[in-house]
NUPA-17391 format. One record per residue (C-alpha): residue in one letter; x, y, z. Coordinates in steps of 0.02 Angstrom, whole numbers, padded with zeros to 5 digits, always signed. Example, Ala and Ser with C-alpha at 12.3 -4.5 7.8 and 13.67 -1.06 7.14 Angstrom:
2
A+00615-00225+00390 S+00684-00053+00357 
//
This chain:
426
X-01481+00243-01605 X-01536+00415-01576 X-01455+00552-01451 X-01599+00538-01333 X-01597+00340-01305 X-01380+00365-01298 X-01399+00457-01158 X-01513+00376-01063 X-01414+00206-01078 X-01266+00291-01035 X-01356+00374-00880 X-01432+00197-00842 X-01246+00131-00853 X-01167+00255-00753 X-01324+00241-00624 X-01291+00046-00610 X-01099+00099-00582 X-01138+00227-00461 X-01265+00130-00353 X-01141-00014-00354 X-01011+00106-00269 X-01108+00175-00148 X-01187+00001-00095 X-01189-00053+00095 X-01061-00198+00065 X-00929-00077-00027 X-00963+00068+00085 X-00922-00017+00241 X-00774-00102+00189 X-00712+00063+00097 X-00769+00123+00292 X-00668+00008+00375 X-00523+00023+00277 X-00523+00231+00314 X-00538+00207+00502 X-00417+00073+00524 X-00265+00174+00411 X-00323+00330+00528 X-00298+00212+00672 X-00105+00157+00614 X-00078+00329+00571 X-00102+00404+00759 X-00017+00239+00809 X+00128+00298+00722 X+00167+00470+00809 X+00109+00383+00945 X+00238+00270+00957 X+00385+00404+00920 X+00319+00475+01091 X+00320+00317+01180 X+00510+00278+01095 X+00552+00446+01181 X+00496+00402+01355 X+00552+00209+01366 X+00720+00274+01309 X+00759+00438+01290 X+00937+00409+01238 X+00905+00305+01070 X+00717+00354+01051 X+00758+00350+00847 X+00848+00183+00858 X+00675+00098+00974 X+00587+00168+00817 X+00696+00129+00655 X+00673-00052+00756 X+00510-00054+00759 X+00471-00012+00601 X+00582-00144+00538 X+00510-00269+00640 X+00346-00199+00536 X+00413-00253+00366 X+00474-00410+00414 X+00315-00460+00504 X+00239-00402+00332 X+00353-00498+00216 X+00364-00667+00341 X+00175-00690+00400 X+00057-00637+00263 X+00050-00800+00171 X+00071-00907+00321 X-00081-00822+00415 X-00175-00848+00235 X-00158-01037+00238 X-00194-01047+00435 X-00374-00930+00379 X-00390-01014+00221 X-00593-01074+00192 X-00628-00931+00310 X-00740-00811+00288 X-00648-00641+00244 X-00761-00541+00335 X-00715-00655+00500 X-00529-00638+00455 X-00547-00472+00453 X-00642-00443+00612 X-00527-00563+00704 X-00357-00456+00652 X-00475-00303+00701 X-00492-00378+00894 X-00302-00412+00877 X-00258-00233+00844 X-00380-00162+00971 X-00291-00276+01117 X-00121-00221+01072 X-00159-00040+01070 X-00243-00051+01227 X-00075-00130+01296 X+00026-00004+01237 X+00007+00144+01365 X+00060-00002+01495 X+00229-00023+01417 X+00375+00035+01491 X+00501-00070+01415 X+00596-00081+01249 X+00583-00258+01234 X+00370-00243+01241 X+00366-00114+01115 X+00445-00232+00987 X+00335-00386+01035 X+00170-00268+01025 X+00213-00202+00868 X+00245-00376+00798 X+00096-00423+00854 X+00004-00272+00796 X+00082-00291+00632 X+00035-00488+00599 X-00133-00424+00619 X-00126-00299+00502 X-00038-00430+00369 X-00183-00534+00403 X-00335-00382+00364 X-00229-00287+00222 X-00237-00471+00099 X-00397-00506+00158 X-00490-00330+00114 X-00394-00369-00055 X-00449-00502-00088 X-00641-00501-00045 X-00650-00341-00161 X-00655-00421-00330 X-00807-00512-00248 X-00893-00379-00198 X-00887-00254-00351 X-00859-00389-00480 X-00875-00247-00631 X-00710-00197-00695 X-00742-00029-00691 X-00791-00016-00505 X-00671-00114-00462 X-00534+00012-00543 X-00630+00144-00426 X-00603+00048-00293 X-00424+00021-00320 X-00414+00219-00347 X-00512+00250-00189 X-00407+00145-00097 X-00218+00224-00147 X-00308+00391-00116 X-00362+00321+00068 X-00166+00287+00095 X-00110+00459+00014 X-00235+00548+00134 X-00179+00458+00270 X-00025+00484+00268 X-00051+00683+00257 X-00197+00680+00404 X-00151+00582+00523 X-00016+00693+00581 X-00151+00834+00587 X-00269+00736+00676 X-00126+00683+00806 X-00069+00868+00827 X-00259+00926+00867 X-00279+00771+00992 X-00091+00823+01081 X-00171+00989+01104 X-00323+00915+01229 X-00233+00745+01295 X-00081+00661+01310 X+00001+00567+01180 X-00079+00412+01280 X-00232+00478+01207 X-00179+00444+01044 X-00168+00258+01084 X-00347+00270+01126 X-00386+00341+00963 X-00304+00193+00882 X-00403+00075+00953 X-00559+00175+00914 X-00505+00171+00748 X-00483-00029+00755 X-00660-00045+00847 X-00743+00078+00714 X-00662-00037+00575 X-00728-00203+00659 X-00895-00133+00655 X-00904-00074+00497 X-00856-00259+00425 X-00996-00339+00533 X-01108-00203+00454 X-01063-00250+00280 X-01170-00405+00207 X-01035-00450+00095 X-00892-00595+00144 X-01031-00728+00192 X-00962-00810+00020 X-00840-00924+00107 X-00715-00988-00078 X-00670-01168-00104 X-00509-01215-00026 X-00401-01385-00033 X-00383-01393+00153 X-00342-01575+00120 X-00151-01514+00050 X-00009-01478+00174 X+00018-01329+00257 X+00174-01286+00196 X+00095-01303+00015 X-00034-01191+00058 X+00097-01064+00141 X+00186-01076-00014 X+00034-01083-00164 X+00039-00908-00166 X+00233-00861-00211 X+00211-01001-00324 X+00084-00907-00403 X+00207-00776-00432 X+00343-00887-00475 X+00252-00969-00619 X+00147-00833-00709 X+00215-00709-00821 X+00085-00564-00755 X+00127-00594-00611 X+00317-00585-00607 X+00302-00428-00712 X+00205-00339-00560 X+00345-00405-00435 X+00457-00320-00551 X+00371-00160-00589 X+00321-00154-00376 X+00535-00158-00345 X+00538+00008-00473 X+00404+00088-00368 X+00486+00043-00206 X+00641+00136-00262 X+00529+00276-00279 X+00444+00279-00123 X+00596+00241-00041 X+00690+00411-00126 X+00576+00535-00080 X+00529+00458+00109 X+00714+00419+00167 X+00778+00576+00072 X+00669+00696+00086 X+00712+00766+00257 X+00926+00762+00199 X+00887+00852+00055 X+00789+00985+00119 X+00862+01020+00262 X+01082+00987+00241 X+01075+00997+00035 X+00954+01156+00024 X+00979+01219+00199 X+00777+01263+00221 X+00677+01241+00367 X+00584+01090+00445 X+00413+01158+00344 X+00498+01125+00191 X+00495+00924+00232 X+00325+00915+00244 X+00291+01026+00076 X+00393+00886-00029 X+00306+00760+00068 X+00144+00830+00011 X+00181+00857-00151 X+00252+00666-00181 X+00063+00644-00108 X-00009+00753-00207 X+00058+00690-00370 X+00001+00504-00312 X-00173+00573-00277 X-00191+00659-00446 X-00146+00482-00546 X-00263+00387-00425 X-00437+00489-00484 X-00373+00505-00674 X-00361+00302-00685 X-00538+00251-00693 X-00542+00351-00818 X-00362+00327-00900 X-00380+00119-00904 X-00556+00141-00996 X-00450+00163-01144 X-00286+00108-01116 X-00241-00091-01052 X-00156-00111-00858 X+00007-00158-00954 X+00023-00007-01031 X-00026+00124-00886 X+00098+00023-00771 X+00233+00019-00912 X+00234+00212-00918 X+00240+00224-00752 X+00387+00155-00738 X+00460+00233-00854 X+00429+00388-00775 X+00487+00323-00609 X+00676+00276-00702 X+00656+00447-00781 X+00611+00532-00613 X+00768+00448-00517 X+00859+00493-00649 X+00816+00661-00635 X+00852+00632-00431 X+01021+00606-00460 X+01025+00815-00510 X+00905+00893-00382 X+01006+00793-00232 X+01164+00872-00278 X+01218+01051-00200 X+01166+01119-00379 X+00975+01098-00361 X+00846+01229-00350 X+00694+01203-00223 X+00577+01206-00390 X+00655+01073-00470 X+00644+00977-00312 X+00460+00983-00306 X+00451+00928-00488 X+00520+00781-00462 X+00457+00730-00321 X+00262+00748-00398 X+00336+00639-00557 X+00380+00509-00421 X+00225+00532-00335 X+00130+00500-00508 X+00213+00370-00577 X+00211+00259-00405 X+00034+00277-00430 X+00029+00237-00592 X+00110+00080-00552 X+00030+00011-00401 X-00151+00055-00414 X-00193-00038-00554 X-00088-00193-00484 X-00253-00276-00401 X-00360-00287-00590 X-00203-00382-00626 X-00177-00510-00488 X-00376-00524-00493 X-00365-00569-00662 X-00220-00683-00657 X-00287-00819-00521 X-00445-00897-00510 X-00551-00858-00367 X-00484-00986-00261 X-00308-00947-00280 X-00360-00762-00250 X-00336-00772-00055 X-00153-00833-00096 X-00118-00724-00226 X-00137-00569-00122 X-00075-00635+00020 X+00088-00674-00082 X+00100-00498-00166 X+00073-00433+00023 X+00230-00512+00063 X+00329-00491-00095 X+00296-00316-00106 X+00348-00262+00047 X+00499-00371+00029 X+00541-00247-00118 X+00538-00098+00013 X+00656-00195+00139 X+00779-00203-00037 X+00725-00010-00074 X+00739+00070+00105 X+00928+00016+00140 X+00978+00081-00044 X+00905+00244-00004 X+00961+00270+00166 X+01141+00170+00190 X+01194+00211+00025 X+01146+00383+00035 X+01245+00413+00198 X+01400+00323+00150 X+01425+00378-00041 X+01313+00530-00042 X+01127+00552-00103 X+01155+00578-00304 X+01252+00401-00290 X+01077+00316-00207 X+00970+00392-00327 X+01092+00332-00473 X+01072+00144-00391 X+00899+00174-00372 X+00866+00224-00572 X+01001+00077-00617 X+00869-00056-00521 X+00728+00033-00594 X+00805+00011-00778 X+00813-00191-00735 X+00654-00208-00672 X+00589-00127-00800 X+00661-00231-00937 X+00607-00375-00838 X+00430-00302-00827 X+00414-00275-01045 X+00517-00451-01058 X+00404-00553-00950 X+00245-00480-00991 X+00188-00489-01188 X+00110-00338-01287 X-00005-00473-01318 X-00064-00548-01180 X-00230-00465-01122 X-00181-00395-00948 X-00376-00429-00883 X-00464-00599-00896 X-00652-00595-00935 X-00686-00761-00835 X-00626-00821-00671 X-00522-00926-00740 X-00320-00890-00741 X-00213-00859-00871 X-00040-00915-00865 
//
């Protein structure tokens, strides 16, 4: 084949790719996704405010609550709401959790009592484990080429690194103007503009085959089954516990080694934080490209690795010996090798199920995943406190060292890590 007709089939390819992305159906979802983590986000400072107010006294307590009432809404209700919506549409799952989310954050400037805070925030949160798995799992459909679908998987862990860096901004311009009531407002803008933007999408009409006729408690548990019984799929369980240790490090830690171990200012925090972000971001836009030539298993494998190397390296830069610099290093290593391990965890489960067990399947790794951070956040934080911050880290790289000899025993060299049919693999 001559130069000429190479390039023009590889811009033809790249068009088709291209135009795929930047469809109506993908758009909007990829929309909707944005606005509602922007929502969350303000919700978030938000609700520190509103701990302050309700009760002053134990304003960190209202919210270390709350946010555990988060991860166990996450971990309980994701594959129970997925058998109650099973045969559903996704896109009127989605819209449904939406008008859930909107209610509760209009409630929320009413409250003026611990006890409400925790039942809104359950509530808010059972909505948002009934979008997340949903969104997940009506992707595949949409962008059924493996390549976008790797995009989208980037795009989406970039969506939650932005997030996480500008929704603060965005809630310290809005404090400037309004109250931190405001805010609440904005959240349930950011839940309306997300509804919309799934209505506007043409995609989730596809409603998937379900066996409504088995029993609910089968259906609640088809999912974790799923993950119970196929080798893939343990292998991510293990590999998401080794990036939870990460994530768990650098978010509980972050502020006790900065501020008591290296005695810098409150700036300092957020630097780390951004650079764990940044490090994240810089592995999501590289993968597209990265898994072109290299299999899931092995991009997750090193990653890892890294992440038992990084923790390792933890155990130093939390001690009284560690220089800022080598602070920052590891904490982009950790950044890059969570990403390394989670983005590429959705070709996986997509390729492991068939298309009806895909509303399960995520639904189940919703649950199971966070489960890993409810293990990962007490190491961090409660071990940290009581035996010092080098001995978490150590615990940390010990659990990351088992799961990731689980991860190589469970899942073969061998075994193709995507399917090319819809059809699972065991």
């Amino acid at each position: 084949m001559c130069v000429c007709a190479q390039m023009c089939t590889y811009d033809g390819r790249m068009s088709s790719e291209l135009s795929t992305l930047q469809g109506r159906a993908y758009r909007s979802l990829f929309g909707a996704q944005v606005v509602a983590l922007l929502g969350t986000g303000l919700l978030t400072v938000a609700l520190s405010l509103l701990a302050y107010d309700v009760a002053p006294g134990s304003a960190g307590a209202v919210v270390a609550t709350a946010l555990t009432i988060k991860m166990v809404a996450y971990v309980a209700l994701a594959p129970a709401v997925s058998a109650l919506t099973a045969g559903l549409r996704p896109r009127t799952v989605m819209v449904g959790a939406d008008v859930v989310r909107v209610m509760v954050a209009a409630t929320l400037p009413w409250v003026d009592q611990v006890w409400q805070v925790y039942v809104l925030i359950f509530l808010l949160q059972a909505a948002s484990a009934t979008f997340t798995p949903a969104y997940q799992a009506l992707l595949p459909t949409v962008l059924p080429r493996k390549d976008d679908y790797t995009r989208a998987l980037s795009n989406s862990r970039l969506a939650y690194d932005l997030e996480s860096v500008l929704s603060p901004v965005v809630a310290a311009g809005a404090l400037l103007v309004v109250s931190y009531h405001g805010l609440f407002v904005g959240t349930a803008a950011g839940f309306v503009g997300s509804a919309v933007l799934v209505l506007w999408s043409r995609q989730g009409a596809h409603v998937v085959d379900v066996e409504l006729a088995a029993p609910f408690r089968e259906r609640v548990t088809a999912g974790v089954l799923l993950f119970v019984r196929r080798r893939r799929l343990r292998a991510v369980l293990a590999l998401d516990l080794a990036a939870a240790g990460a994530t768990a490090m650098v978010l509980v830690n972050t502020v006790v080694v900065a501020r008591e171990t290296l005695g810098r200012d409150g700036d300092s925090v957020a630097v780390a934080l951004g650079v764990f972000g940044a490090g994240s971001m810089v592995v999501a836009l590289s993968l597209p490209r990265v898994l072109r030539h290299r299999t899931e298993r092995q991009v997750m494998l090193t990653g890892t690795v890294t992440v038992t190397v990084a923790l390792a390296a933890a155990v130093a830069v939390t001690s009284s010996s560690t220089s800022w610099p080598a602070l920052l290093v590891v904490w982009f290593a950790l950044g890059a090798a969570e990403s390394a391990v989670l983005t590429p965890t959705g070709q996986v489960i997509n390729a492991a199920v068939t298309e009806a067990e895909r509303p399960a399947a995520f639904a189940a790794h919703f649950s199971l995943s966070h489960a890993c951070y409810l293990l990962a956040y007490p190491v961090a934080g409660w071990v940290g406190q009581a035996a010092g911050l080098p001995v978490s880290a150590a615990v940390l790289t010990v659990v990351a060292v088992a799961a990731t000899t689980v991860a190589v025993m469970t899942w073969p060299a061998g075994e193709p890590a995507t399917a090319t049919t819809s059809r699972s693999r065991p």
